[in-house]
C-alpha positions as a Python dict, from the first residue, in 0.01 Angstrom:
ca = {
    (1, 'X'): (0, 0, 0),
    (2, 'X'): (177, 320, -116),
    (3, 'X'): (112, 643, 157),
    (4, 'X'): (54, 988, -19),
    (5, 'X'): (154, 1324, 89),
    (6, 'X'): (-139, 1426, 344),
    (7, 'X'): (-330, 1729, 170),
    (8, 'X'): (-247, 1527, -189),
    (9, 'X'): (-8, 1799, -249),
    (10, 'X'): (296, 1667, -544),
    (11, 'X'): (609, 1657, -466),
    (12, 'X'): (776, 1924, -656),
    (13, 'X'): (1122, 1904, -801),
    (14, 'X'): (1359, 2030, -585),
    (15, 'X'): (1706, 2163, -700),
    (16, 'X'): (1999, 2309, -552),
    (17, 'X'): (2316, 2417, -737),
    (18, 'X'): (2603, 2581, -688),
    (19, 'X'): (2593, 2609, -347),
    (20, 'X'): (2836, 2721, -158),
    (21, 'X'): (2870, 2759, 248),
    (22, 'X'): (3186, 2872, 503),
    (23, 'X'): (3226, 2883, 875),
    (24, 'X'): (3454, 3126, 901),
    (25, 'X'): (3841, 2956, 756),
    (26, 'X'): (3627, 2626, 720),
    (27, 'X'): (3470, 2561, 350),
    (28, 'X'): (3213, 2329, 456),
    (29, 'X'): (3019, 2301, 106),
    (30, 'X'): (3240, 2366, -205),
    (31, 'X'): (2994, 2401, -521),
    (32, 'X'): (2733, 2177, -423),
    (33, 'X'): (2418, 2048, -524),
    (34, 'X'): (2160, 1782, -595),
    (35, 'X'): (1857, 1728, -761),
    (36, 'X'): (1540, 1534, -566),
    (37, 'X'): (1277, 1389, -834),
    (38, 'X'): (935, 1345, -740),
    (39, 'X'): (817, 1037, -630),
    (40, 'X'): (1142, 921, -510),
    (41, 'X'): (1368, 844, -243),
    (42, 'X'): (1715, 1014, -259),
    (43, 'X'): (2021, 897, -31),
    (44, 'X'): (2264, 1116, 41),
    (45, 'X'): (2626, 990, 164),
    (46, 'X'): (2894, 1107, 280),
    (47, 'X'): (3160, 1047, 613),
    (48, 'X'): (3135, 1251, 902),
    (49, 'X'): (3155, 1603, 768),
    (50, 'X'): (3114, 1555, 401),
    (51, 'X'): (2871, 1841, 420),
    (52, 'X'): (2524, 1617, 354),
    (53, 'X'): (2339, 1773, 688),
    (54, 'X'): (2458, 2144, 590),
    (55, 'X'): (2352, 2108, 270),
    (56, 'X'): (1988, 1997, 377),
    (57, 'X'): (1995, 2253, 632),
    (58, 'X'): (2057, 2473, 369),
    (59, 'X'): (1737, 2348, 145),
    (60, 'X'): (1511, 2349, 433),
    (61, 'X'): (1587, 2737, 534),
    (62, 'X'): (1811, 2673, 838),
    (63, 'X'): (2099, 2814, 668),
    (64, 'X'): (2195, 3097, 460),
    (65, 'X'): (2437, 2991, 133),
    (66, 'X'): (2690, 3227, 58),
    (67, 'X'): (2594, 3126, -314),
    (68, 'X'): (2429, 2900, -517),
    (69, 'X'): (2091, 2847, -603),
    (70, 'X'): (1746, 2645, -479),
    (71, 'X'): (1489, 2593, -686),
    (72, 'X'): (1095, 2427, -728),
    (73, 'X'): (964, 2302, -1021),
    (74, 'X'): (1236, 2497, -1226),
    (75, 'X'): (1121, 2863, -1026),
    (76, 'X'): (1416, 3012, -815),
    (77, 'X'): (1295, 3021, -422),
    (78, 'X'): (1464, 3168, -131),
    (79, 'X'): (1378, 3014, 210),
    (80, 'X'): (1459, 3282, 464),
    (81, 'X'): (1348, 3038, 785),
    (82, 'X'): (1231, 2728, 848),
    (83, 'X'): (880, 2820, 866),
    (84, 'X'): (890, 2935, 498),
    (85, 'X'): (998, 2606, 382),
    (86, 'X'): (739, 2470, 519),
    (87, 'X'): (435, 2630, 321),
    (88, 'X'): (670, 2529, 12),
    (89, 'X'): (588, 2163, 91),
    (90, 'X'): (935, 2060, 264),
    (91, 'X'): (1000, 1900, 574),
    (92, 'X'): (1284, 1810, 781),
    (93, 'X'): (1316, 1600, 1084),
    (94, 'X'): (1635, 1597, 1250),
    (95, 'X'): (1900, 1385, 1379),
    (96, 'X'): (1836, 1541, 1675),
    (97, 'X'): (1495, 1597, 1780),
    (98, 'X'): (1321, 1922, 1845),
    (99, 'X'): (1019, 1795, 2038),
    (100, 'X'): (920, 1949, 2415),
    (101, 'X'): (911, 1615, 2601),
    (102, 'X'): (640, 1772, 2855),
    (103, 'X'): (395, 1795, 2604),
    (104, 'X'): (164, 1581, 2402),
    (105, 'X'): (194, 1405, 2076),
    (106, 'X'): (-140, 1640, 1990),
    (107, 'X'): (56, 1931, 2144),
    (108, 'X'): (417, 1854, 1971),
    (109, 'X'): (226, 1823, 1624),
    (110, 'X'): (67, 2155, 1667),
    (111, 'X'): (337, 2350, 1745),
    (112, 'X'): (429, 2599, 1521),
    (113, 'X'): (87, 2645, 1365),
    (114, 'X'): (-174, 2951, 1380),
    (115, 'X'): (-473, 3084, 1623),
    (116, 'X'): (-561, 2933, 1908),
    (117, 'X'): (-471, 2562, 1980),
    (118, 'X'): (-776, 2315, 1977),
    (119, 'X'): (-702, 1983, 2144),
    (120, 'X'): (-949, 1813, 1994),
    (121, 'X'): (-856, 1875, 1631),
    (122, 'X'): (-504, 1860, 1711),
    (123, 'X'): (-559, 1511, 1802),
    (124, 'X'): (-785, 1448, 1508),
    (125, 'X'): (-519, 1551, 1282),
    (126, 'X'): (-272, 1277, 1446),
    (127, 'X'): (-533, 1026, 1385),
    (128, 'X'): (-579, 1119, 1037),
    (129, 'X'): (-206, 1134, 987),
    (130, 'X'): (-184, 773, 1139),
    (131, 'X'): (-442, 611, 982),
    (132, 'X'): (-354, 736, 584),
    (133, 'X'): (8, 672, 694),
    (134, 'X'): (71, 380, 936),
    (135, 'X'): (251, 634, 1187),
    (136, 'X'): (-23, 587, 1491),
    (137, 'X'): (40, 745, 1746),
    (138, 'X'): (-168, 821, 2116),
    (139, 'X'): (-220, 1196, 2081),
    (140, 'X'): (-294, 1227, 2432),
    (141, 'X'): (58, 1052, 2523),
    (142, 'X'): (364, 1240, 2689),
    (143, 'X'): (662, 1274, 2413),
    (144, 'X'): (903, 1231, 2714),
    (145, 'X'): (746, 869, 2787),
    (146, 'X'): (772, 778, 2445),
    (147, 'X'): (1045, 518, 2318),
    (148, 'X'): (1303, 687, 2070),
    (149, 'X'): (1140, 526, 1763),
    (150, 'X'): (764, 681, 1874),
    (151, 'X'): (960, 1017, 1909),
    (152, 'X'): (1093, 1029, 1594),
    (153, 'X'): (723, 866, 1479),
    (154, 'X'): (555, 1234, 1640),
    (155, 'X'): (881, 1439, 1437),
    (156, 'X'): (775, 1266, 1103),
    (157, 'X'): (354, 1310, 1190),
    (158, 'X'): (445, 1710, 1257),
    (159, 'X'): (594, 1775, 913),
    (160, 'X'): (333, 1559, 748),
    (161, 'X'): (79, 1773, 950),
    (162, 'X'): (225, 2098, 749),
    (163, 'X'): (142, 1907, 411),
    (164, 'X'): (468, 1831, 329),
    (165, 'X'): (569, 1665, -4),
    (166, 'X'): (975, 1679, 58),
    (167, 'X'): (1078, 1487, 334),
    (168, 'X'): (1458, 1509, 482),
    (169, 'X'): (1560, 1270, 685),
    (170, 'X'): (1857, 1340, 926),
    (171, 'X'): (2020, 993, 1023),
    (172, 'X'): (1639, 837, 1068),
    (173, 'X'): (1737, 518, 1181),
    (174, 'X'): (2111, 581, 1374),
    (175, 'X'): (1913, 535, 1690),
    (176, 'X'): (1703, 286, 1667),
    (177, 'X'): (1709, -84, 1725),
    (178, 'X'): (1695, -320, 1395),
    (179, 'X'): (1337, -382, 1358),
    (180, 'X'): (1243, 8, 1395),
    (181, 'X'): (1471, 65, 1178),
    (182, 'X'): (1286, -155, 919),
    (183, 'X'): (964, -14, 949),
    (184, 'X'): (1104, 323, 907),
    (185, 'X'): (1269, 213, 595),
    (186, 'X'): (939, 68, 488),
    (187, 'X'): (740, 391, 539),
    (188, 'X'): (1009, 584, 375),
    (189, 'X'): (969, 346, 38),
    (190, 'X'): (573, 316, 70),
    (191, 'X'): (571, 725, 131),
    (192, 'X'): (773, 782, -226),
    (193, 'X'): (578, 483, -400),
    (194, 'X'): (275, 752, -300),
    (195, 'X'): (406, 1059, -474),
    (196, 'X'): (597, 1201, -219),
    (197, 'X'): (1010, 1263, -207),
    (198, 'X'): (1260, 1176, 94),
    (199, 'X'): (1579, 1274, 120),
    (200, 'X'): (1762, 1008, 303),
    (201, 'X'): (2053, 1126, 497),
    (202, 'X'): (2273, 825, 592),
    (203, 'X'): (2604, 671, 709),
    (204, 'X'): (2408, 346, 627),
    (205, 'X'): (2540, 168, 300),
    (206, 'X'): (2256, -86, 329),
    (207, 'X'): (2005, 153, 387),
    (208, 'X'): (2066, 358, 114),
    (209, 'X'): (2119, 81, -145),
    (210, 'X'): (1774, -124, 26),
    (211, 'X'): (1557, 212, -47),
    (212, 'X'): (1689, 446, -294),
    (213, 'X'): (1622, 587, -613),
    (214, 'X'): (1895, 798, -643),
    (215, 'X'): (2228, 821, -432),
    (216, 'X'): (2443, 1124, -411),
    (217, 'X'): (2770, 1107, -235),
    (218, 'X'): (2964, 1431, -81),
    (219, 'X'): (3312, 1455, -14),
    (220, 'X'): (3483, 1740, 180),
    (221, 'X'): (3153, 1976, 97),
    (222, 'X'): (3155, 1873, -307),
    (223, 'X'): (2957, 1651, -505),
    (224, 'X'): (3167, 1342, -582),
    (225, 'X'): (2879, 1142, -789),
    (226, 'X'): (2499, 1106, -787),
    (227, 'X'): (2317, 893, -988),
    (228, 'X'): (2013, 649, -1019),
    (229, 'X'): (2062, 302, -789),
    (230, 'X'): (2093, 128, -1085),
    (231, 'X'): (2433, 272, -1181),
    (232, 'X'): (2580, 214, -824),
    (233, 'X'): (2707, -116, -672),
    (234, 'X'): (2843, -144, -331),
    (235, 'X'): (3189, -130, -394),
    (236, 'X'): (3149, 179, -631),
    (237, 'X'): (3006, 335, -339),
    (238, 'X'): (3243, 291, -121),
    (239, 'X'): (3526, 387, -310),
    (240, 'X'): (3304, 706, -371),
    (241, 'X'): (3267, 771, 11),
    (242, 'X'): (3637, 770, 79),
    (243, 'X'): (3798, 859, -222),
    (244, 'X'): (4179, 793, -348),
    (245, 'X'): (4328, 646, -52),
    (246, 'X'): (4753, 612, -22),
    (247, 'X'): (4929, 301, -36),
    (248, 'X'): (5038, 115, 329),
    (249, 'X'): (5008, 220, 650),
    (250, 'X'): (4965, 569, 781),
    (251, 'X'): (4981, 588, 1149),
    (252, 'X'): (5277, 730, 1362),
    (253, 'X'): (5498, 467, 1522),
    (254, 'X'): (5576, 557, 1905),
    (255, 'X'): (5907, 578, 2019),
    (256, 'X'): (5900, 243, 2212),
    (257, 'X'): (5717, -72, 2267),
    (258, 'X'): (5381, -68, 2464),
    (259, 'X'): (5387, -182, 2802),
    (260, 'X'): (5141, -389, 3035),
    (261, 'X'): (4778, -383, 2965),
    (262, 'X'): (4599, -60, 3140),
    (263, 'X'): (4236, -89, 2992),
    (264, 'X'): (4092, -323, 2878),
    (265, 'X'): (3679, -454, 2764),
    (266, 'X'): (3585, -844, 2784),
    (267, 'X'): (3280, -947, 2616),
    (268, 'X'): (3157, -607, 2725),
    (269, 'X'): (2789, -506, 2569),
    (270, 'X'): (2604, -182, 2656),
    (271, 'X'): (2226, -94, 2640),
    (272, 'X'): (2064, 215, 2667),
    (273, 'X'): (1732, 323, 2897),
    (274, 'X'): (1576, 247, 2591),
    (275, 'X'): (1707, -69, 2584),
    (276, 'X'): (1881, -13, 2260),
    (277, 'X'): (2224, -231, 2217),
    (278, 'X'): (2465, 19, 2134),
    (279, 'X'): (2809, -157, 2182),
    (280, 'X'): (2770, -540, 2186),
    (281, 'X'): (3022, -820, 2270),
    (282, 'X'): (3328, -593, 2237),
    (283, 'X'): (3673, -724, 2376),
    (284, 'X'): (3988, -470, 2293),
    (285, 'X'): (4297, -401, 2529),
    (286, 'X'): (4493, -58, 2559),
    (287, 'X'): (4849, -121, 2688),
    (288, 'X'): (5089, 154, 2846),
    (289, 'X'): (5240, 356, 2599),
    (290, 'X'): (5038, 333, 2312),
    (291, 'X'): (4748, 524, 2126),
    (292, 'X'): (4511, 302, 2018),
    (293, 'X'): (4259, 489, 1759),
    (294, 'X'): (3916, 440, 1726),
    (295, 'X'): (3734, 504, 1383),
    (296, 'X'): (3374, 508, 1291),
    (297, 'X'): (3086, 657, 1143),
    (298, 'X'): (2871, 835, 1372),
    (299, 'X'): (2597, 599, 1534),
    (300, 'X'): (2817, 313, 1530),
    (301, 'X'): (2870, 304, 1915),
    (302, 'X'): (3179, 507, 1951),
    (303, 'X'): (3073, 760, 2241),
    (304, 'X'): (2925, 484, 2450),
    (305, 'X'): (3262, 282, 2426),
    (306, 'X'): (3444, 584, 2535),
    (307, 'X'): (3272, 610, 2829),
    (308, 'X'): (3258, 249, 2901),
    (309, 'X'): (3642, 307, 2929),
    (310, 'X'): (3663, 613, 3088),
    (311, 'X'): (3416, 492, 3368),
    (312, 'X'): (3122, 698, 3296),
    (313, 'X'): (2885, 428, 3189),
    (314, 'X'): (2896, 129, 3308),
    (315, 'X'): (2860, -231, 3118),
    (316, 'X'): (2536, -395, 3086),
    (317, 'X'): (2684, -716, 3097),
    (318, 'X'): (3072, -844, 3033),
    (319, 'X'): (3378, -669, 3210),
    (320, 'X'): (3549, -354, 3206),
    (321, 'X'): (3911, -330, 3350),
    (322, 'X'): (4063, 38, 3406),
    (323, 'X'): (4265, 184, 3686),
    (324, 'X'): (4137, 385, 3935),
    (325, 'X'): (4165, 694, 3738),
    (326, 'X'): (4118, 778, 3400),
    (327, 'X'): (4179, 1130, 3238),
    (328, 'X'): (3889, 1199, 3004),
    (329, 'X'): (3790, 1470, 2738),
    (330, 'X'): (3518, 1489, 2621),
    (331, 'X'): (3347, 1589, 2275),
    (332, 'X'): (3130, 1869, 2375),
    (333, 'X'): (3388, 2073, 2597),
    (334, 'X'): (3080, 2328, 2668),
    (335, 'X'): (2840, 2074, 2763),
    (336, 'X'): (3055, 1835, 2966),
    (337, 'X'): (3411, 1942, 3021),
    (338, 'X'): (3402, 2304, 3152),
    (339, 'X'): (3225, 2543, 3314),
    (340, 'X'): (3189, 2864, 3075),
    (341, 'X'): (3113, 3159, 3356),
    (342, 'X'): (3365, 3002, 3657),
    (343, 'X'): (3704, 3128, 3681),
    (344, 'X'): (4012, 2881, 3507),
    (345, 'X'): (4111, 2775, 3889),
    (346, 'X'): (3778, 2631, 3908),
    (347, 'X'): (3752, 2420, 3629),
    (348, 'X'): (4134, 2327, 3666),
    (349, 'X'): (3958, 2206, 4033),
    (350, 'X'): (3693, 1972, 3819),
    (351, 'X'): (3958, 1699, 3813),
    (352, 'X'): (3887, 1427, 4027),
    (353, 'X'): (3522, 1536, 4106),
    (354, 'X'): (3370, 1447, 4411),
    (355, 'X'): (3718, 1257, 4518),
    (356, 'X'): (3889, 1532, 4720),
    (357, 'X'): (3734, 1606, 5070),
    (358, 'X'): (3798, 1909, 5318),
    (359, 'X'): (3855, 2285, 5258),
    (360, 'X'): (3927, 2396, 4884),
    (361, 'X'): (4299, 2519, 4866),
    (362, 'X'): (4240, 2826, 4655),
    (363, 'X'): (4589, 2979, 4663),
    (364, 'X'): (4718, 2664, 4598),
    (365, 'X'): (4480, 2573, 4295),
    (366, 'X'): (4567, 2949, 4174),
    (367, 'X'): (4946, 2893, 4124),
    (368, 'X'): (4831, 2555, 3946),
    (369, 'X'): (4645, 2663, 3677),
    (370, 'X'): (4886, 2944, 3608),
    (371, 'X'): (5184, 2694, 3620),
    (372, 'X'): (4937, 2472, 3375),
    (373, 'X'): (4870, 2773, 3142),
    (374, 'X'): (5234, 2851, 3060),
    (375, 'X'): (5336, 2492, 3038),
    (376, 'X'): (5042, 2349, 2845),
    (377, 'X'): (5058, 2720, 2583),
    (378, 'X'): (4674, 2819, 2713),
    (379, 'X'): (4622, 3171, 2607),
    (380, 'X'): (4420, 3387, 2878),
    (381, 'X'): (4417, 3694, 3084),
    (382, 'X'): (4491, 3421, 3420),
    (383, 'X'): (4356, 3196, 3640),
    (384, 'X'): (4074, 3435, 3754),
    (385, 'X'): (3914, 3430, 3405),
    (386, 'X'): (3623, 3271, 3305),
    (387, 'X'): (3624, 3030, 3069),
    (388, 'X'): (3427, 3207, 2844),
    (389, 'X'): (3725, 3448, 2786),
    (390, 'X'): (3910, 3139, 2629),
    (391, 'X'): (3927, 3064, 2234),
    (392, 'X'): (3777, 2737, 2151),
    (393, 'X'): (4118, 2583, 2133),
    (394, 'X'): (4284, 2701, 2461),
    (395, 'X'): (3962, 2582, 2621),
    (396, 'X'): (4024, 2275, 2467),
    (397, 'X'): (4426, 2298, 2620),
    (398, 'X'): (4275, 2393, 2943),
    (399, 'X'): (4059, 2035, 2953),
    (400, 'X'): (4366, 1839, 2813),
    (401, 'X'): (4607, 2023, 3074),
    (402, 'X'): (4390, 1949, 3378),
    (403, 'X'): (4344, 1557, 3246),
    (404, 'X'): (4704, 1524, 3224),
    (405, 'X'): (4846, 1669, 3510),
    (406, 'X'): (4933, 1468, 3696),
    (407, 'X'): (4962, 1194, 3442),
    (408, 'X'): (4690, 943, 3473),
    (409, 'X'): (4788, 566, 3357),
    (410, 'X'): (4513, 624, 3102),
    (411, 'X'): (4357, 868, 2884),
    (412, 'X'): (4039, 899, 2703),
    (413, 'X'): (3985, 1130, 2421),
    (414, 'X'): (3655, 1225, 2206),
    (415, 'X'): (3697, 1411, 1924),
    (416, 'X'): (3934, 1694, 2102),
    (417, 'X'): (3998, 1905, 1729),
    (418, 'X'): (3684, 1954, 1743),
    (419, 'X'): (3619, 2296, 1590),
    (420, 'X'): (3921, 2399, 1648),
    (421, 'X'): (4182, 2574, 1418),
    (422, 'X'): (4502, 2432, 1230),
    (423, 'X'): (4728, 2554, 1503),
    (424, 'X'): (4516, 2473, 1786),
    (425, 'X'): (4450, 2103, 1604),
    (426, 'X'): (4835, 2105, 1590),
    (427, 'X'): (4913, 2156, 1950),
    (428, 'X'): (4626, 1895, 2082),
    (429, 'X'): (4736, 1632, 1875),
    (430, 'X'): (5084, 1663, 1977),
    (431, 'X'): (5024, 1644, 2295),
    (432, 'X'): (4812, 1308, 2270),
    (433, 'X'): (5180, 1173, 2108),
    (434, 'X'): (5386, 1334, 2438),
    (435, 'X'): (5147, 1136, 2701),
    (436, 'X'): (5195, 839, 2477),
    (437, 'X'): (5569, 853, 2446),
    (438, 'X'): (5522, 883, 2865),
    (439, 'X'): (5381, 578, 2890),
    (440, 'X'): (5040, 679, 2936),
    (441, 'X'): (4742, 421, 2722),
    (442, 'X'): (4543, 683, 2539),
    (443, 'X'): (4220, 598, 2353),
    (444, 'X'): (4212, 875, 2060),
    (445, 'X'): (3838, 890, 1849),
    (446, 'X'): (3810, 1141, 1586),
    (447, 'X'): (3555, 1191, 1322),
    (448, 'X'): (3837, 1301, 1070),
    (449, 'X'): (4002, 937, 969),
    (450, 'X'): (4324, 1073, 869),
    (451, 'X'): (4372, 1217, 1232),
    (452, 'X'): (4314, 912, 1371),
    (453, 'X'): (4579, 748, 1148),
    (454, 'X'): (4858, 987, 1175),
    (455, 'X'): (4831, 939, 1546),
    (456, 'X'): (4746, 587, 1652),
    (457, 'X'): (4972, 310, 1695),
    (458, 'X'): (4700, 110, 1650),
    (459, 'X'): (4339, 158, 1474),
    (460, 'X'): (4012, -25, 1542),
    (461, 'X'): (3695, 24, 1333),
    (462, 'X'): (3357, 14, 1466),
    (463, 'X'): (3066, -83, 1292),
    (464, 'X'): (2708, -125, 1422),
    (465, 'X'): (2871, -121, 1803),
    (466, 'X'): (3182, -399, 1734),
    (467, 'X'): (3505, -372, 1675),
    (468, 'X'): (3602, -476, 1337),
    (469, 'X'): (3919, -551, 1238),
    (470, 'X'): (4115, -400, 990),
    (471, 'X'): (4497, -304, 856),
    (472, 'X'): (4636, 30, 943),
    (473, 'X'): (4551, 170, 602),
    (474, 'X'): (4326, 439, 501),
    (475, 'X'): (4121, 172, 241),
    (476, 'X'): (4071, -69, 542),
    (477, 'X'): (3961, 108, 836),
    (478, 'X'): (3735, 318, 575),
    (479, 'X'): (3575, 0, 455),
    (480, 'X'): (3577, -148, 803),
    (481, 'X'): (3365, 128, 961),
    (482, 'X'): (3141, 104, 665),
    (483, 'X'): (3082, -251, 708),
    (484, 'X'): (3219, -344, 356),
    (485, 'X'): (3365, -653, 337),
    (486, 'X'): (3774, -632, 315),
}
């Protein structure tokens, strides 16, 4: 059974060329653009910052391009918000959700609309939505009770409640379990089959290749290849997703054998409150001395094995062995690393957490983080300012200063270039190779692949939350944390 567009509305053509998007040095869409025919489903690929979620954000009004062109039906638009997408007949539902969890389903879906809300024919609509669509949902139901896969159910039911004839889909099924996953994919097919158009945004080989019409792969913000399913075979798209790779390995040998083991996972699987298997059966060992780098596509269990080894999650069955402390930075510095309006002595005095005991020794903690400053290169007025005042990348020295000092036997690392600058980049990779060469284990993940093989010792992919192994080479781990077969 195929599921129109609500309303009956066509899915127009939708075009965008040309475009092109910086953040401030970064060029994060290089003459881009893509074409979405009616009636279909169109995949677009990429790894982690190819550009594929900018460029959507782009088409659905979330983003201003610095040039280029968008266009329905052949007639030049401009989308100056989200909101004017919307009455063109586009939707977007994000990796991310936007939902108010305190709210209803009824409540969710009506958000954004006109005049005065009416409960009853906010839940009527849901019903209407459900029943032409297959998404049911309770209206009356509390988003923040709701499983992951409902959620993302009410995201889908709230653009379809605008009329809209362009779905994008952000990562639709990087957090759900396996079955969800395949009805999601099913609705997406049926939904296109109905007159309707999806853009599929995906890390997913298989989902892409199980669902669409047309695939379009971006690397480094430009438009390597699109084309109709037909003309694409696995391999092709692979090699399209990572490009010309060198020859042999790539990483940086340390300066002397590893030592004894310091972390290590056995049999170790991890579900969330959802109950959603996110790293499963893993067994890997860190030893003294070493960097071992992990590489993978986002979703693919990464951040939950991180903290598995850093101690902030722990296993839901199998064994984790770490010492008694383990240095970790995190990805989002903001969010979980520092505190952005307390002085640099303060979040210097974050280490160890909920360890220390007695009076605070201020003057002590004082001449610390003004010792750490000058030795670890952070750039700030002194150890009264907040952390505000900081650049992105001193912030980022500040974290990796207070994690390393003193040395820990282990250290956990999440993306730490993280928007940061050449320089900056420069100066926190280095010192992941100084606390190696010291003997410390350091787990290194970075979204960039070629950072995590000029610094690791030793690489492992993941893939669907396991470790797959793979060669030190560029072509291996890229096909490893694809899951294509060597």
């Amino acid at each position: 059974m195929s599921v129109a567009p609500p309303g009956g509305r066509r899915a127009p053509t939708l075009a965008l060329t040309g475009i092109l998007k910086r953040f401030g040095p970064t060029l994060a869409l290089d003459d881009a653009g893509v074409v979405i025919r009616p009636g279909t489903v169109h995949a677009l690929l990429g790894e982690n910052g190819a550009g594929k979620s900018t460029l959507m954000r782009i088409a659905f009004g979330l983003l201003a391009p610095d040039a280029g062109t968008i266009t329905l039906d052949g007639r030049p638009v401009h989308f100056a918000s989200a909101a004017a997408a919307l009455a063109a007949g586009l939707g977007m539902v994000q990796q991310h959700f936007s939902l108010v969890p305190a709210m209803t389903v009824a409540e969710n879906v009506a958000l954004g609309g006109r005049g005065r809300f009416d409960a009853a024919r906010a839940a009527a609509v849901v019903r209407r939505i459900g029943e032409a669509t297959g998404l049911g949902l309770d209206p009356g139901a509390r988003v923040g009770e709701l499983a992951v896969h409902a959620q993302q159910r009410v995201e889908i039911v709230k653009a379809l409640a605008r009329d809209a004839a362009v779905l994008i889909l952000d990562e639709p099924t990087a957090v759900l379990a396996p079955a969800e996953a395949h009805e999601v994919l099913g609705w997406v097919r049926r939904f296109a089959e109905g007159g309707g158009s999806i853009v599929l945004i995906t890390h997913k080989l298989a989902d892409a290749l199980a669902v669409a019409d047309d695939l379009t792969v971006l690397r480094r913000g430009r438009v390597v290849r699109s084309a109709q399913r037909a003309t694409w075979s696995h391999d092709a798209l692979v090699a399209a997703m990572l490009g010309e790779v060198p020859e042999g390995p790539a990483v940086a040998p340390s300066v002397r054998p590893p030592g004894d083991e310091v972390l290590a996972l056995e049999g170790v699987t991890y579900a969330d409150a959802r109950g959603v298997v996110r790293v499963e059966d893993v067994s890997a060992s860190v030893r003294a001395g070493e960097v071992v780098g992990i590489a993978a596509v986002e979703g693919s269990g990464q951040h939950e094995l991180l903290r598995l080894l850093a101690g902030r999650l722990a296993p839901t069955r199998g064994l984790v062995r770490r010492p008694a402390t383990v240095g970790f930075v995190p990805e989002d510095r903001h969010r979980d690393a520092i505190l952005l309006d307390a002085p640099l002595r303060e979040n210097v005095a974050l280490r160890g957490l909920g360890a220390a005991r007695g009076r605070m020794p201020w003057e002590a903690l004082r001449a610390r983080t003004r010792e750490l400053m000058a030795r670890f290169d952070v750039r700030g007025p002194g150890p009264e300012a907040p952390a505000r005042a900081l650049s992105g990348g001193n912030q980022q020295k500040l974290v990796l200063a207070r994690e390393l000092d003193p040395p820990p036997p282990a250290l956990v690392v999440e993306n730490p270039t993280r928007g940061l600058d050449l320089r900056a980049t420069d100066a926190v990779l280095g010192r992941l190779r100084e606390a190696r060469d010291q003997g410390l284990a350091v787990v290194f993940y970075s979204s960039d692949i070629d950072e995590v093989l000029a610094v690791s010792d030793r690489v492992l992919a993941m893939h669907d939350g396991r470790l797959v192994a793979s060669d030190a080479t560029r072509e291996s781990v890229g096909r490893a944390m694809l899951g294509a077969t060597p």
